[in-house]
C-alpha positions in Angstrom: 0.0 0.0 0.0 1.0 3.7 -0.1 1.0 4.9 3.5 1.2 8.7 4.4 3.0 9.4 7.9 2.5 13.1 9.4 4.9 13.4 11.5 8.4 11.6 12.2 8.9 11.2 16.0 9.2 8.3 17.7 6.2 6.5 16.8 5.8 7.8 13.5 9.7 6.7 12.5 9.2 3.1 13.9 6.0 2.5 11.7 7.7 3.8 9.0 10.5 1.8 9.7 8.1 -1.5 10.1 6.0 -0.8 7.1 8.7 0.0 4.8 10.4 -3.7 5.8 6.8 -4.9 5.0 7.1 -3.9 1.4 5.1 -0.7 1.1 5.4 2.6 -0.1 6.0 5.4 2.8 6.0 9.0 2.8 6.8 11.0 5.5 6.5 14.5 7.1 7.3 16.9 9.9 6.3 20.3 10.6 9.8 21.8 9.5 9.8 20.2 5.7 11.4 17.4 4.0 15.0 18.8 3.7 14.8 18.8 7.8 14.2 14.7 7.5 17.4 13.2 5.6 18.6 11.4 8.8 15.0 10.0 9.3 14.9 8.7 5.4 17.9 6.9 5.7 17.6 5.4 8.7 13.8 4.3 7.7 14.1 4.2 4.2 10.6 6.8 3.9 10.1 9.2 1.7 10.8 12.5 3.5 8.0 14.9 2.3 5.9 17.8 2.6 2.6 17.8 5.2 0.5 18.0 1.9 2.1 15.1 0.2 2.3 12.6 2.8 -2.1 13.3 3.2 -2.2 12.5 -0.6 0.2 9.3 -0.7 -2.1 7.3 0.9 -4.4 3.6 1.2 -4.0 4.9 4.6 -3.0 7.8 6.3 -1.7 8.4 10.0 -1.4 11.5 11.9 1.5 11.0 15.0 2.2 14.4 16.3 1.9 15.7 20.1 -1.7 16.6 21.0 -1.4 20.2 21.3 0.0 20.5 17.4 -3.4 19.4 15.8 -4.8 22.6 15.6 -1.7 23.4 13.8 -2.3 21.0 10.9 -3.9 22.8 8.0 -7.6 23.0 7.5 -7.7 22.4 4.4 -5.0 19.2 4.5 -7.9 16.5 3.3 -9.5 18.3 1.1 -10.4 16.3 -1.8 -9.1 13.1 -0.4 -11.5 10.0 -0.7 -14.0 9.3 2.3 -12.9 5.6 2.0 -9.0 6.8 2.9 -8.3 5.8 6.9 -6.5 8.3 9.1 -4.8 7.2 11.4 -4.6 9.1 14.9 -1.7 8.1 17.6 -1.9 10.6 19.9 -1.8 10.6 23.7 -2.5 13.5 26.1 0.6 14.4 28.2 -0.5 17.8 30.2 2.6 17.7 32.4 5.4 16.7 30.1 3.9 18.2 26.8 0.9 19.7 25.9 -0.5 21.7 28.8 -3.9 21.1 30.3 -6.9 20.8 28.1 -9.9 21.5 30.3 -12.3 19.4 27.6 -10.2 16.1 27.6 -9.9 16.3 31.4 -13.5 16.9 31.9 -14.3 13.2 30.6 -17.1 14.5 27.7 -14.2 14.4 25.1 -12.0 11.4 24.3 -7.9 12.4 22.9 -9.3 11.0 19.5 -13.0 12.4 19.7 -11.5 15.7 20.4 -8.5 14.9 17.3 -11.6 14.2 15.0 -13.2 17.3 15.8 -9.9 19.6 14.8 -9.2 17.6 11.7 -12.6 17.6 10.6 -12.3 13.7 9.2 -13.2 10.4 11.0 -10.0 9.0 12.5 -9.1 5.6 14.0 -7.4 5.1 17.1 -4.3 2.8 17.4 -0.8 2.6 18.4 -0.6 4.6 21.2 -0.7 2.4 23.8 2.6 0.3 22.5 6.0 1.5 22.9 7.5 3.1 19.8 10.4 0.6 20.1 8.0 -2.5 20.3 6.3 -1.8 16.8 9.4 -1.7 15.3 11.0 -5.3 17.1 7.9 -7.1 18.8 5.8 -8.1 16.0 5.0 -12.0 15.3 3.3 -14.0 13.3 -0.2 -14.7 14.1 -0.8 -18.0 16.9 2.9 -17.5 18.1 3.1 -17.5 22.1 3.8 -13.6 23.4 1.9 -11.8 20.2 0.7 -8.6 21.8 -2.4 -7.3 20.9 -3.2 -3.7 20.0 -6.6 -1.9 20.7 -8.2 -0.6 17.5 -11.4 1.8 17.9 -13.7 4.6 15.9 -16.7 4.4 14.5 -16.3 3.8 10.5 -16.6 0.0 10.5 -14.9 0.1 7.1 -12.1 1.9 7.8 -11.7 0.3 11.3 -11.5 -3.0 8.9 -8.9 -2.0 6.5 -6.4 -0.3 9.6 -6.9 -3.9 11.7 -6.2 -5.7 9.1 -2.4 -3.7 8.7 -2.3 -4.0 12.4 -2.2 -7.7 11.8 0.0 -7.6 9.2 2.6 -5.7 11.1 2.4 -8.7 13.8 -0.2 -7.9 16.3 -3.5 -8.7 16.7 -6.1 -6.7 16.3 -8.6 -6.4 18.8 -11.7 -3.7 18.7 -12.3 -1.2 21.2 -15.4 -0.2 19.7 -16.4 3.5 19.0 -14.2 6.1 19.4 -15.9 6.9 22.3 -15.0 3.8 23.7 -11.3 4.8 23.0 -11.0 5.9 27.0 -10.2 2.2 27.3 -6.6 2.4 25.5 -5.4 6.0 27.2 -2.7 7.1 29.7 -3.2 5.8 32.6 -5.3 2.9 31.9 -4.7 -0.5 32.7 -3.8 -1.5 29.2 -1.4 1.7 28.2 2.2 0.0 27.6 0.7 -3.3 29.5 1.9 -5.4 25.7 -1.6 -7.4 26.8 -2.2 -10.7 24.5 -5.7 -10.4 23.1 -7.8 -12.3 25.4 -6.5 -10.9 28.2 -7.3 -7.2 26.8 -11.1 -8.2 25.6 -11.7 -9.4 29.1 -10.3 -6.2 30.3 -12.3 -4.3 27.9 -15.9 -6.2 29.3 -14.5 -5.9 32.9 -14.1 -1.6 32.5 -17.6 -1.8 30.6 -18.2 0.5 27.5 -19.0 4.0 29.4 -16.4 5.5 31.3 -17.7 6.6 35.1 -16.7 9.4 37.1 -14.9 7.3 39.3 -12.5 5.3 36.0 -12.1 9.1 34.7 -10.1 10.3 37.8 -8.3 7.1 38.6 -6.5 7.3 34.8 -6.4 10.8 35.4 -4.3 10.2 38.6 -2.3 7.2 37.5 -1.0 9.4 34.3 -0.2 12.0 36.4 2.0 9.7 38.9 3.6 8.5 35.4 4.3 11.6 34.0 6.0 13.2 36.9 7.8 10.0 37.5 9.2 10.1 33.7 9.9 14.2 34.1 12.2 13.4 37.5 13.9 10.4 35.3 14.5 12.8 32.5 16.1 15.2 34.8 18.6 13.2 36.3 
């Protein structure tokens, strides 16, 4: 397929790095332009490109910048791409470390990806951002093999949803659905499957045991537990 990667941090250079080994066709951007990427081409073997070009090389398309940048992202950037073309959101709120607080995702009315959709003014899908940027590029296996993590897939165009599970799978995960974006609280900071590397029946049960409508209660328990983990990452990162 031809995939379109905006952006070319961590997570966005080891799924370019995975796909390409796969056998497809990546192109990839950053905020700063393609001249700014040579390291990341080489070392990934994408396509360094601009914002615009990576939206338009796409099967599928997969937005994997920090939270606060969406609004950022020009309004215009899908314009006249097909309705059948999946986009891809990553991202993960980190109000401490990164983004800065965001009184509607902390309020619980809003999922990160709900509030994502909103800005970019398309229907995303949410996966890979509850795996460690190394582990997509070195923990894949093939499907039945003892230790196969499974990934968390959710939003609400069944069609889509279908066509991004089915790379997830490719790539050497299974894919298991967390139902409507909505339903995408289950996979956040703080929860009990964010970085867990869960196989899949262990993450279904976990997804029936939290239920499908986030309480008060589940809201500032994540809340807290992402907080502990975000100031214990900001004391490691300044020692």
């Amino acid at each position: 397929m031809n995939i379109g990667i905006i952006g070319a941090g961590h997570i966005g250079s080891a799924l370019a790095v995975r796909l390409v080994s796969l056998g497809h066709s990546v192109h990839i951007a950053n905020s700063r332009g393609p001249e700014t990427l040579q390291d990341v081409a080489q070392k990934t073997g994408a396509k360094p490109v601009t914002i615009q070009e990576a939206a338009r090389h796409g099967d599928i398309i997969v937005v994997t910048i920090p939270l606060k940048n969406i609004p950022q992202l020009p309004k215009d950037l899908f314009t006249g791409i097909a309705a059948d073309v999946p986009v891809i959101d990553t991202s993960n709120y980190y109000p401490i470390l990164r983004d800065g607080h965001m009184p509607e995702l902390e309020s619980g009315s809003l999922t990160e990806s709900e509030w994502v959709q909103q800005h970019l003014g398309r229907p995303v899908i949410k996966v890979f951002n509850n795996i460690f940027a190394e582990h997509i590029r070195t923990k894949g296996l093939p499907k039945g093999v003892a230790g196969r993590i499974a990934l968390p897939v959710a939003g609400d165009d069944a069609g889509a949803k279908q066509k991004v599970m089915a790379l997830v799978e490719e790539m050497g995960f299974d894919a298991v659905d967390d139902g409507s974006l909505h339903e995408s609280w289950r996979q956040q900071p703080g929860t009990p499957c964010y970085g867990a590397d869960l196989p899949a029946d262990q993450l279904r049960e976990l997804f029936s045991k939290l239920g499908p409508q986030r309480s008060e209660a589940q809201h500032a328990e994540y809340l807290a537990n992402h907080a502990k983990l975000e100031r214990e990452m900001a004391e490691k990162g300044s020692t």
